[in-house]
N, C-alpha and C positions, 0 to 999 in steps of 0.2 A: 268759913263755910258759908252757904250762898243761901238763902231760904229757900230757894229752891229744892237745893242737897238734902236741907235740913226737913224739908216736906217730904220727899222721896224717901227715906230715911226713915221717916216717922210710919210710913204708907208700910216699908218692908217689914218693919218693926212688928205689924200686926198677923203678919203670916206664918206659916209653922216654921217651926227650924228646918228644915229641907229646903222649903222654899226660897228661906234666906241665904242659903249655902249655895241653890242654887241660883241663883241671884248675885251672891257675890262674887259667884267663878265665873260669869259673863261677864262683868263688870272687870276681873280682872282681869281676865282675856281679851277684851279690848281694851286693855289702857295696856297690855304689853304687845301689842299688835299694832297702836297708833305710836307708841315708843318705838319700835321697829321701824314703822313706816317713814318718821320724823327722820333718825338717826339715815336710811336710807336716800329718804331725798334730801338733805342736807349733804350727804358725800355724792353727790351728783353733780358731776362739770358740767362747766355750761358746753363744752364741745359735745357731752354725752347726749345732754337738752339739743342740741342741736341734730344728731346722727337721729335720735329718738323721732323728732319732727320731721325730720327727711324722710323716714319707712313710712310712716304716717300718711304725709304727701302721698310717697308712691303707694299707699295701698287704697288709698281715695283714687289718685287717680286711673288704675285699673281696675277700678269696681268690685275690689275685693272688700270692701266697707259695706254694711247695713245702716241705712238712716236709723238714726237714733230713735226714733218715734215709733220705728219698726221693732227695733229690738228691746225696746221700753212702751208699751203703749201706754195711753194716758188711759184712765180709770172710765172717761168719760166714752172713749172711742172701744170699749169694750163692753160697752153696753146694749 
């Protein structure tokens, strides 16, 4: 375990039981969600990576896309 873990750890340690419970079912829930997401792109062909990057192209290129900046703005650019 990382000291990291082991601080984190230490930190939930000190919160009520609820907290910790709820704290661990987030915790769970994403490491069965990025297990999900691994096992998925792992069975992914590279023809699929390829079909995938083609719709892509075509939706940039008829302006069916938002700049990213747009659809994420930066912290600073919302000020």
């Amino acid at each position: 375990m990382t000291k990291l873990l082991q601080r984190v750890i230490g930190e939930i340690e000190k919160l009520p039981v609820d907290q910790q419970d709820a704290i661990a079912s987030r915790i769970l829930a994403d490491l069965k969600d990025e297990k999900a997401w691994a096992a998925r792109f792992a069975a992914t062909t590279d023809d699929q990576w390829d079909r995938l990057a083609e719709a892509v192209r075509l939706e940039v290129a008829s302006g069916d896309t938002v700049p990213l900046e747009d659809a994420f703005p930066s912290e600073t650019s919302q000020q």
